[in-house]
C-alpha positions as CSV (number, residue, x, y, z in Angstrom):
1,X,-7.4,-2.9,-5.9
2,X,-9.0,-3.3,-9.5
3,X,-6.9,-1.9,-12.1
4,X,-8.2,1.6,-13.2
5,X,-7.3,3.5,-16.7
6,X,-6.1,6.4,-14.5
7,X,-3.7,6.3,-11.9
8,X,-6.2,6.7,-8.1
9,X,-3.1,6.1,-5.9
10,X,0.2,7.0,-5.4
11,X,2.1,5.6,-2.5
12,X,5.5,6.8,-1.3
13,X,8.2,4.5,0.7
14,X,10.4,6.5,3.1
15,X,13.4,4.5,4.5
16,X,14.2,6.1,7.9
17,X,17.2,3.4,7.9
18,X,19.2,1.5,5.5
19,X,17.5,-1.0,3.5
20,X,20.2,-4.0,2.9
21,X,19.6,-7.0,0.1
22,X,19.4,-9.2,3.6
23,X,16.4,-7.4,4.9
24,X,14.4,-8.5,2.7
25,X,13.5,-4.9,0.5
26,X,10.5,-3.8,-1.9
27,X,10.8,-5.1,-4.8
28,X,9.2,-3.6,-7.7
29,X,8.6,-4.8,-11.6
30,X,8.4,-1.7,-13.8
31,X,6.0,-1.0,-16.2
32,X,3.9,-3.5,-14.7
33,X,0.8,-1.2,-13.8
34,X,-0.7,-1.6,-17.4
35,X,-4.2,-3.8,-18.4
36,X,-2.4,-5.9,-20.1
37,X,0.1,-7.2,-17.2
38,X,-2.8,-7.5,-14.5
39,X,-4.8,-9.7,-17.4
40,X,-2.2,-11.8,-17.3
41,X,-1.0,-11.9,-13.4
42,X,-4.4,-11.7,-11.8
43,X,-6.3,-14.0,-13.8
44,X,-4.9,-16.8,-16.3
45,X,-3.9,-19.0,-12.8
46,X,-0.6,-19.9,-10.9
47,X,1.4,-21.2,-13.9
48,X,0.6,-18.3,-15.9
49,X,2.1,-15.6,-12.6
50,X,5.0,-18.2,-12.2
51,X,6.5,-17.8,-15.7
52,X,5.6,-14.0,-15.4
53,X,7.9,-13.9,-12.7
54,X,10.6,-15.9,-13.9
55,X,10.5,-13.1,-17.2
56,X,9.9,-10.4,-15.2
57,X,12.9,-7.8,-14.4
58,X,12.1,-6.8,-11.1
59,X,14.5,-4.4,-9.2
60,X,14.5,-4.4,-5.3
61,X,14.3,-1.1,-3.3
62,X,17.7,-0.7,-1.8
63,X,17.2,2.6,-0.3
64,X,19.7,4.5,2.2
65,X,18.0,6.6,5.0
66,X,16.0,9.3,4.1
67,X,15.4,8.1,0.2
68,X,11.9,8.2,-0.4
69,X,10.1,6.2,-3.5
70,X,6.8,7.1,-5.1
71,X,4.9,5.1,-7.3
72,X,1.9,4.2,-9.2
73,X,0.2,1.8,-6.7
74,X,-0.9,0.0,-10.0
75,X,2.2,-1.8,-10.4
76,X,3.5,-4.6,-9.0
77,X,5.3,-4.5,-5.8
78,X,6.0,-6.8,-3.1
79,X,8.3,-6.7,0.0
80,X,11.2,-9.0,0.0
81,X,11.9,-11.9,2.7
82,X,13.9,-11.1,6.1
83,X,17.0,-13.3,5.9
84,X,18.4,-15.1,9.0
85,X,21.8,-14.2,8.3
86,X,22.5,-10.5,8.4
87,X,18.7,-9.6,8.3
88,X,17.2,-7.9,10.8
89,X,13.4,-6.0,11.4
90,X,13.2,-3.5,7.9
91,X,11.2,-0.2,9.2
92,X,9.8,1.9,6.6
93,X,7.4,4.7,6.6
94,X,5.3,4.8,3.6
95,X,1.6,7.2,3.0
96,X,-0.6,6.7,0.0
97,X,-2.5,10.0,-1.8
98,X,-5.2,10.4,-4.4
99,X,-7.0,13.0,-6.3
100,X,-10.4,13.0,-5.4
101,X,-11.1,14.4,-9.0
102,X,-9.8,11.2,-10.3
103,X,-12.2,8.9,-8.3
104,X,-15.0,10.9,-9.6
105,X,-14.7,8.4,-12.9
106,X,-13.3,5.4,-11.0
107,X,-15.5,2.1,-10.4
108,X,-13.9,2.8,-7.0
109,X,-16.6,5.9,-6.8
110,X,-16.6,7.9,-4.0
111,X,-15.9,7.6,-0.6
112,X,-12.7,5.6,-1.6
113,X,-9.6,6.7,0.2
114,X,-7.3,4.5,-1.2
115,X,-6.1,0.9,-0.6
116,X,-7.0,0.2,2.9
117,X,-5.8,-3.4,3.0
118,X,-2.6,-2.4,5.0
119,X,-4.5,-0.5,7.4
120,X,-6.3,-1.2,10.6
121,X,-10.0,-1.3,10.7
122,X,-10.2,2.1,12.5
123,X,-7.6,3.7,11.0
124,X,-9.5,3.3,7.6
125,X,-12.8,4.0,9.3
126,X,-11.8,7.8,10.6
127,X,-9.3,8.9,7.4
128,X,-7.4,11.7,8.3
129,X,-5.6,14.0,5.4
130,X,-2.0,15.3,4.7
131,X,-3.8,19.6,5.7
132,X,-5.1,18.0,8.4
133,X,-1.5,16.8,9.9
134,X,0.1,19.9,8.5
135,X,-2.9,21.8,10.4
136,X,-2.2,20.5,13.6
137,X,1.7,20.7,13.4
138,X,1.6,24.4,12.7
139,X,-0.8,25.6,14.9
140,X,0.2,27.4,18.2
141,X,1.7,25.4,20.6
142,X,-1.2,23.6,22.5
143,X,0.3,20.4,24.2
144,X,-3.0,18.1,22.4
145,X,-2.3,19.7,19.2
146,X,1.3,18.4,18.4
147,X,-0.1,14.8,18.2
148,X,-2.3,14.9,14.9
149,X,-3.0,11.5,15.5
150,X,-4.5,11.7,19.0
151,X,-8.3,11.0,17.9
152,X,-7.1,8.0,16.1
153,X,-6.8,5.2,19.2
154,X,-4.8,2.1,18.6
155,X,-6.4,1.2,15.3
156,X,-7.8,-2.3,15.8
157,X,-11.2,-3.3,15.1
158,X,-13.7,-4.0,17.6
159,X,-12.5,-7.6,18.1
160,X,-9.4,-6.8,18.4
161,X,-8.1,-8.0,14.7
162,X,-5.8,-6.0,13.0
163,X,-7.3,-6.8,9.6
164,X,-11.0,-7.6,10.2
165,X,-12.4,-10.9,8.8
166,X,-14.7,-8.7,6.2
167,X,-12.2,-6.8,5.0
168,X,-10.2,-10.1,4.6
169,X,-13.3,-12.0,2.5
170,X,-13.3,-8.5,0.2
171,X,-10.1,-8.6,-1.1
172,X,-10.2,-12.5,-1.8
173,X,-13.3,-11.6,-4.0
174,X,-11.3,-9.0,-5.5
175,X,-8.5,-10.5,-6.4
176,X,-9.9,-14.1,-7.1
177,X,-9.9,-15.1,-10.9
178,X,-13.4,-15.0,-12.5
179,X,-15.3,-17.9,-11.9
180,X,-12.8,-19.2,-9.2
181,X,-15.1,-19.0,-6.4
């Protein structure tokens, strides 16, 4: 996503088990969601991220079940490698929010719903919203109605992809230093 002067997107982790050092966990670098920081680790080339890294003071995510983490989706954040040894399959649930009021401003304009790259093509295609979930959850027992999700289908593109080739091309262009390609 391009960085924007205001804050767009929030995301929130929610461990629903214990996240050990072996499992490989989020690991974020704070005050990294700044101009300044994705000038420097999106587009002065591989040397320039390397020794960013090396500085950097990133702190992993070590989150017991039920701990939830929010952020600024601005900052930098990546998950962690599985290890062989005492590793094992890291589940996590995690949403992202925005203010529509905010896009209003944003080169991201309207009709953004937030960073999509993690989703599946449908999924992104046929947003559905926080009231609408809590809708469907309180309404009077209807056996359709407890699965908010229902309209939704598996969430693979047409051919089948979990991340289409488009969407794929779009966020190399994105993220590609200027003048790179």
């Amino acid at each position: 996503m391009p960085w924007e002067e205001e804050c767009v997107l929030y995301t929130a982790f929610c461990a629903v088990q214990d996240i050990t050092p072996a499992m490989g966990p989020t690991t974020f670098i704070p005050r990294s969601h700044t101009k300044n920081v994705h000038d420097t680790f999106f587009h002065n080339g591989q040397q320039t991220k390397n020794e960013f890294l090396r500085h950097a003071h990133a702190q992993g995510a070590y989150l017991g079940a039920g701990d939830i983490v929010v952020f600024d989706s601005r900052g930098l954040h990546a998950g962690g490698a599985n290890l062989f040894d005492g590793g094992s399959t890291r589940v996590l649930f995690y949403f992202s929010f925005t203010c529509p009021a905010a896009l209003k401003n944003s080169p991201l304009r309207s009709g953004h719903q937030g960073d999509m790259a993690s989703m599946r093509p449908s999924y992104a295609a046929k947003p559905i919203t926080l009231n609408q979930i809590t809708a469907s959850c309180l309404s009077p027992y209807k056996e359709h109605i407890y699965d908010p999700f229902r309209g939704q289908g598996d969430g693979l593109g047409p051919d089948g992809a979990i991340i289409s080739a488009k969407r794929q091309k779009r966020w190399r262009e994105r993220n590609a230093p200027p003048g790179s390609l």
